[in-house]
Every structure is written in C-alpha cells, then in structure tokens.
C-alpha positions in Angstrom: 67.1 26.5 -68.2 68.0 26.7 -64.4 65.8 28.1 -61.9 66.0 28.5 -58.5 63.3 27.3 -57.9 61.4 25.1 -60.6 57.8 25.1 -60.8 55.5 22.0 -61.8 51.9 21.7 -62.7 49.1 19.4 -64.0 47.8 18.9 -67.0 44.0 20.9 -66.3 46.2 24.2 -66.1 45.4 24.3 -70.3 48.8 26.2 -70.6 50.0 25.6 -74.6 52.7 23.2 -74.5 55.3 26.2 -76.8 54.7 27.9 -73.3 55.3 25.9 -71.3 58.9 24.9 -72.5 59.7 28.1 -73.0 59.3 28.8 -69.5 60.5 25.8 -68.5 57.1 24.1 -66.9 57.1 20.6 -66.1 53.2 19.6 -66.3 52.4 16.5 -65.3 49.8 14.8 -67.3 46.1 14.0 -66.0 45.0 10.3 -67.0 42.0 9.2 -69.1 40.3 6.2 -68.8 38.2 5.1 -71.4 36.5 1.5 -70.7 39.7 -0.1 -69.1 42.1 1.9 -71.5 44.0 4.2 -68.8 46.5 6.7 -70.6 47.7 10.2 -69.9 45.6 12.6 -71.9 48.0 14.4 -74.2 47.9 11.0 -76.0 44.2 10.9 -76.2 42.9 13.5 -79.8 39.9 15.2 -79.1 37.9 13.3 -81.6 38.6 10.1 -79.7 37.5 11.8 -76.6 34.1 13.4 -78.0 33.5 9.8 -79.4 34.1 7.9 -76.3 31.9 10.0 -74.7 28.9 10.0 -76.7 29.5 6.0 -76.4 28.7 3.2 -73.9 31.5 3.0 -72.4 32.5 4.5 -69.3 34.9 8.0 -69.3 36.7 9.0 -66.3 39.9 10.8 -65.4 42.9 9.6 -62.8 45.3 11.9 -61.1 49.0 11.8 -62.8 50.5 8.5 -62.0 52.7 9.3 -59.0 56.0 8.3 -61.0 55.1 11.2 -62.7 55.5 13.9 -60.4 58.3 11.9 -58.3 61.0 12.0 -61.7 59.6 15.8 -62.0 60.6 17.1 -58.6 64.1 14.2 -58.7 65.2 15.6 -62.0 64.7 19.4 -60.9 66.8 19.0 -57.6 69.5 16.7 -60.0 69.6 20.0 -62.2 70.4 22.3 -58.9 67.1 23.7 -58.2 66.6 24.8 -54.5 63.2 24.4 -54.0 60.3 22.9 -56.2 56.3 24.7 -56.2 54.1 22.8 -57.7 50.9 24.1 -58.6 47.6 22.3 -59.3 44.0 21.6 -59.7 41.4 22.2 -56.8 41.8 19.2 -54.5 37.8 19.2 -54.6 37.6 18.2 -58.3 40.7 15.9 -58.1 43.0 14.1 -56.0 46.2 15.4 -57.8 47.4 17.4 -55.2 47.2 14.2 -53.1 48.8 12.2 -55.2 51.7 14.9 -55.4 52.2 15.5 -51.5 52.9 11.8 -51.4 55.5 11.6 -54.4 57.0 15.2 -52.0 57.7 13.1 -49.2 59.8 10.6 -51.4 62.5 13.2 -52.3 65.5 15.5 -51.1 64.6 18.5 -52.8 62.2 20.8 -50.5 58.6 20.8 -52.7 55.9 23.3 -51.9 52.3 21.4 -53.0 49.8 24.7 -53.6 46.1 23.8 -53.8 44.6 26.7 -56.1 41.0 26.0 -55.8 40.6 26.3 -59.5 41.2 24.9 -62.6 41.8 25.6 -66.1 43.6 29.0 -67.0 42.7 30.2 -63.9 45.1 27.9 -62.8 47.2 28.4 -66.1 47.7 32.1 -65.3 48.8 31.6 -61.5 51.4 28.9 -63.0 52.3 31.4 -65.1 52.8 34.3 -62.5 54.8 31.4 -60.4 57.2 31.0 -63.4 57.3 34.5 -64.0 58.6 34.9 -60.4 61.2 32.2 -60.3 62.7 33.4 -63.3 63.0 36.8 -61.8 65.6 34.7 -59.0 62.4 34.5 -56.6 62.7 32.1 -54.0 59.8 29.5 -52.8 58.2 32.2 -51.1 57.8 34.8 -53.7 57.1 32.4 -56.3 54.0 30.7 -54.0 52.6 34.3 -53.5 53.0 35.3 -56.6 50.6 32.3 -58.0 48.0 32.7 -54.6 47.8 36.2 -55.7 47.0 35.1 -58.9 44.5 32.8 -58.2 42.9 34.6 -55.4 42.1 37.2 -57.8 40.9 36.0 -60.8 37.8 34.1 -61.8 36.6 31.4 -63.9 33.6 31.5 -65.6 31.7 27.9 -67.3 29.6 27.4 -69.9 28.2 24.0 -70.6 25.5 22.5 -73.4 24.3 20.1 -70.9 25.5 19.0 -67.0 24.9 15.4 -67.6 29.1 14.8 -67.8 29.5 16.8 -64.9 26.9 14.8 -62.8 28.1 11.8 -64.3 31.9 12.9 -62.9 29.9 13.6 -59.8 31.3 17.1 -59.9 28.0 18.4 -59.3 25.0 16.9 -57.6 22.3 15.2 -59.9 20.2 18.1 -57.9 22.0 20.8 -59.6 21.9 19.4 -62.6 18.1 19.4 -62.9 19.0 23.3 -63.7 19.8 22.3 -67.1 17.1 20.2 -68.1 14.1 22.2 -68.4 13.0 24.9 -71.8 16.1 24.7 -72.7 18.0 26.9 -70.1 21.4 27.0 -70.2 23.0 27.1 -66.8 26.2 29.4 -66.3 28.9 28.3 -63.9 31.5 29.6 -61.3 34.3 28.3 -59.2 33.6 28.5 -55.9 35.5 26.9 -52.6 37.2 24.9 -54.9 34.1 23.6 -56.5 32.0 24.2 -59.0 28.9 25.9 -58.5 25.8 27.6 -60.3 25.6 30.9 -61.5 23.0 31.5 -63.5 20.3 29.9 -65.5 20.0 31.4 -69.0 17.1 30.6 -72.2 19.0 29.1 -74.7 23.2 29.0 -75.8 23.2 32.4 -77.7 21.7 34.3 -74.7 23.9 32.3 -72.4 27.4 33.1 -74.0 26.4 37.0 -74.3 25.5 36.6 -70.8 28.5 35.1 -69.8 30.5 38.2 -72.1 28.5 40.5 -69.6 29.4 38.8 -66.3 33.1 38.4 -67.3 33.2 42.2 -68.4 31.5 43.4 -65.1 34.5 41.0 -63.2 37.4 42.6 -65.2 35.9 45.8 -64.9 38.8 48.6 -65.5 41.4 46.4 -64.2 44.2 45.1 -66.2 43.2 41.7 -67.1 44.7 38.7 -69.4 41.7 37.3 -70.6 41.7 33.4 -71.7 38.9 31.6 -73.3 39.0 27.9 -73.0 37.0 25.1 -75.6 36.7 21.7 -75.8 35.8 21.0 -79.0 33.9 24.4 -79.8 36.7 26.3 -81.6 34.3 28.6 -83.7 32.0 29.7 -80.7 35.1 30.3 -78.7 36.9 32.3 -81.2 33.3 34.0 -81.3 33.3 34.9 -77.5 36.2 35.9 -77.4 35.7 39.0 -80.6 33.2 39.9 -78.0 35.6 40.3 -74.9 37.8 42.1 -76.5 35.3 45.0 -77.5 33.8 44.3 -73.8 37.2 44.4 -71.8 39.2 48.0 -72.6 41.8 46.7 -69.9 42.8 43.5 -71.4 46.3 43.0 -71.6 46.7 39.7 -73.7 43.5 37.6 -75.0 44.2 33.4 -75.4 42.0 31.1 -77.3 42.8 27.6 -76.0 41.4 23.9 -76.5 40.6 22.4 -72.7 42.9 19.7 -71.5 40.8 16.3 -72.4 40.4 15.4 -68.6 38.3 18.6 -68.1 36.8 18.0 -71.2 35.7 14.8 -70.1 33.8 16.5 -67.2 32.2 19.5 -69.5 31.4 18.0 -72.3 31.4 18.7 -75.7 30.8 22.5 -76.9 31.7 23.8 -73.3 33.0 27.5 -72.8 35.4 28.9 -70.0 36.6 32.3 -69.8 38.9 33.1 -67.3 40.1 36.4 -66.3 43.1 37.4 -64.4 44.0 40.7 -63.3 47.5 41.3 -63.8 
C-alpha cells in the first residue's frame, strides 16, 4: 500500500496487529528480557510472561534493536515514500525514541522521530490519526499534527493490583509506591510529562475500577471520544469496565478491548487496567 508518507511505531502503542496491516503500520517490536533470554515480545505468550514474573528471575524490557527501525525506515524510502514519522513511547519510560533518532541518521529517506509522552492506546490512537492522515495524501507535516493533536488531547488512565513491577522497572520511585501498600488501597494512575504519576488512592479493586469509570467519564465529558481499554492478563475485569464506559460515555464513538503489549505488561503487572480516551 503506498503512502506518501509511511508512518512507523513501537510495539507499547497496543494497536491489534489486523490493524495495523491494514493500514499499513510498521511497529517495531519492544524486547523482553527474561534472565538472559532477550527476544522481541510478540514472541513472548502472556502466560510465559505472568510466569516469569511471579519467578526469581529478573524481567526487564530493551528498546527495538536498532536493525529494527533502520530496515523499517530503508524499506519505506525503497517503496517511494517521501518522508517517514515515526511515532513512539514517552522517551521518559523508554529509550526507543533514542534508539530510533540514531537508526534516522543512517538513512536517505527524511524521518520525523515524534516523542508522544505516552504510551499504550494513547499512543495507539495518535498512530492511528497519523495513518489516517497519510492516507488522506498528507505530507510529514499534516501527518505529525495530526498524531500531536491526538496525543495532546487525550488521556490515559492506570489501574494496577500492586506497584511493586513498576518500582522494580524504576518507573516510579519506591516512595510512590509506598501508596499501594497500606489497607489495601488501590492507587489510580495518570500520564503526566511523560511519566507516570499518582492519581488517586482508592479502598480496594472494585472501588478503584468504578472510580477509575468516573474519572474517565468526567475526562470524555460530551466530547466525541474513542474509548480503549487496555489488560494484561485481566480479560474478564476489562471487558467488565468497559460495559460500564459505555453506559458512562454517551459520546463514544468506537470502544476497544485490547491485551497490553508484554513490555508494558512487564512494568504493570498482572491484572492491570488502562483506559484511554481520545477525543476524536
């Protein structure tokens, strides 16, 4: 499918893979390493990850190896595209956007590098805009504000069962995390600057996913919305949350129910809920 301008992501954008070749997406994938067993993390099953985890040995995630993104950009000037915007994960959870500013520099073909300051659908549904764009014969600059007014607009709500994974990812400071550990309080997260930050503190999981229904409501208010709620391996609850934001949200446009890429999974731990919303 030509473009003129071909648009590239990473892995943590949670986009279905259907989707993304129907739109004609490359995503390049996050790596998992489990002891000293590195490999990109569409080849890891969720069960292995869970398992891993709830093991001795040690789970961490790499940025796409940077052969990755250099045949992705390569191959889309080879097939004529003009221009290449690649889209990824908050620079202050990962290095990805690093490593893909370096494989930039190695080819012809003029590459845009856009820093979202999210993650998950909130970075699937400004991938999507971007793609949305391009296909309408945008150039690189339509198709880059197309995605930054995506992402500047939406918001991404986080519920985890525990913050240990994400103070053991040292995506949050083993101060926040004492939040979590105390009468059973359930702590509610936000992005914010790129990183992830506390919203709320909430008595116990059912409390904390109707609270987080009520904060993503009041966000969406009467706007038109696409709604996503993201899982990692907690299909039931999030099929459960999401029956509720669709009674909550009279504005939603289209409502997703999709499994967590393994790499942010490996940060949230299992049982972890993200709901994203996006205002169309």
């Amino acid at each position: 499918m030509y473009r003129r301008v071909a648009i590239v992501t990473d892995s943590t954008a949670c986009l279905p893979p259907a989707l993304t070749a129907e739109l004609g997406i490359t995503v390049a994938q996050i790596q998992v390493r489990i002891g000293d067993q590195v490999d990109d993390e569409s080849r890891i099953p969720v069960p292995t990850m869970v398992k891993a985890m709830r093991g001795p040995l040690s789970v961490t995630t790499v940025p796409p190896d940077p052969g990755a993104f250099y045949w992705a950009f390569a191959d889309a000037g080879a097939a004529g595209a003009e221009a290449v915007v690649s889209i990824h994960v908050s620079s202050r959870l990962s290095g990805t956007v690093d490593t893909a500013t370096n494989a930039a520099k190695q080819v012809r073909v003029p590459v845009h590098v856009v820093d979202t300051g999210t993650c998950g659908m909130s970075l699937g549904y400004a991938v999507l805009a971007a793609a949305e764009a391009a296909a309408r014969g945008g150039d690189a600059r339509k198709v880059i504000g197309a995605a930054r007014h995506s992402f500047s607009r939406g918001s991404e709500l986080i519920y985890v069962d525990t913050l240990e994974y994400l103070k053991r990812g040292g995506r949050i400071s083993p101060a926040v995390a004492v939040l979590g550990t105390a009468l059973s309080m359930k702590p509610l997260l936000t992005m914010t600057n790129g990183q992830i930050t506390p919203l709320e503190k909430v008595l116990g999981t059912d409390r904390a996913l109707r609270r987080i229904v009520e904060v993503a409501a009041k966000r969406a208010g009467e706007e038109r919305v696409d709604v996503a709620v993201e899982h990692f391996a907690a299909e039931d609850r999030a099929h459960d949350v999401m029956r509720r934001l669709r009674k909550k949200i009279p504005g939603g446009r289209k409502f997703m129910v999709t499994q967590v890429s393994s790499a942010i999974g490996a940060h949230v731990g299992p049982g972890a809920i993200g709901v994203s919303i996006s205002p169309v």
